[in-house]
C-alpha positions as CSV (number, residue, x, y, z in Angstrom):
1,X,183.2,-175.0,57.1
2,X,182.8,-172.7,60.2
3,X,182.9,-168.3,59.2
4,X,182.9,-165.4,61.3
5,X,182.2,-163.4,57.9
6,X,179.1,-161.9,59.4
7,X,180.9,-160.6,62.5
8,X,184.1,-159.5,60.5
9,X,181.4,-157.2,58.4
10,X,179.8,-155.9,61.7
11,X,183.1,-154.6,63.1
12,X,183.9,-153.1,59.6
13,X,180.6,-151.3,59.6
14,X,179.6,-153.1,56.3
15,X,176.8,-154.4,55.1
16,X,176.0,-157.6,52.9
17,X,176.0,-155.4,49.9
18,X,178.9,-153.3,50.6
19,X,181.1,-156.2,50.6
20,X,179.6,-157.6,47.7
21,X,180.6,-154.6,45.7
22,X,184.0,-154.4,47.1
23,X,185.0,-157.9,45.8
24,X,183.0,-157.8,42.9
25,X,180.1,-160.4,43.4
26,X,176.4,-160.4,44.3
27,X,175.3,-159.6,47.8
28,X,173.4,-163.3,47.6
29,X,177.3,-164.8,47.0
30,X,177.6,-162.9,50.9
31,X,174.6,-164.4,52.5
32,X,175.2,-167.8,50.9
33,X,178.9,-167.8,52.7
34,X,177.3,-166.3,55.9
35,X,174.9,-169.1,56.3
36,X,177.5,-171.6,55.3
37,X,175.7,-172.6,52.0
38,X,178.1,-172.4,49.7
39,X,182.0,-172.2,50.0
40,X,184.0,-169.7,48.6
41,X,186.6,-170.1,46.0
42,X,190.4,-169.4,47.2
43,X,190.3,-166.0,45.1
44,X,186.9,-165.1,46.8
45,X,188.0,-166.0,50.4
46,X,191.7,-164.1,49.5
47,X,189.9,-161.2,48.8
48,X,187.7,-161.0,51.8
49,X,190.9,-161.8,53.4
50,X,192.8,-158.2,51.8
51,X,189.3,-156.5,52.7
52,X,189.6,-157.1,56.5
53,X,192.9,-157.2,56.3
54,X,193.7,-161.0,58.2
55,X,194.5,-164.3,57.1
56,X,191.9,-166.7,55.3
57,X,192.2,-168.4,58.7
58,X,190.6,-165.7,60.6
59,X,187.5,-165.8,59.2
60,X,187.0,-169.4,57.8
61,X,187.6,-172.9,59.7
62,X,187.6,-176.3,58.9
63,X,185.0,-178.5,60.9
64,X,185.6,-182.1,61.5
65,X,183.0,-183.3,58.6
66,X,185.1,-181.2,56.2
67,X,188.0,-183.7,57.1
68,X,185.5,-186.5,56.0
């Protein structure tokens, strides 16, 4: 699954950590999304969503292997 987490922080002006803190999870939990290690939950991704105020969809997308 494709994210442009790391680009939605930038044009919040927050870093790794800050986001962490806003939704309540480690600033590891960030990086590991970022780098497309691990995926979120829906509650996780939902809240990133409210922080940045868009739609899940703008910031996470399926690839085709996720289809697989």
């Amino acid at each position: 699954m494709k994210n442009t987490l790391k680009v939605k922080r930038a044009m919040h002006d927050l870093t790794q950590a800050d986001l962490a803190t806003k939704i309540g999870v480690s600033r590891q939990t960030i990086h590991a999304v970022e780098s497309g290690k691990y995926v979120p939950s829906l509650s996780l991704a939902l809240k990133m969503a409210a922080i940045f105020d868009c739609k899940i969809e703008n910031i996470f997308e399926l690839e085709d292997e996720d289809w697989e």
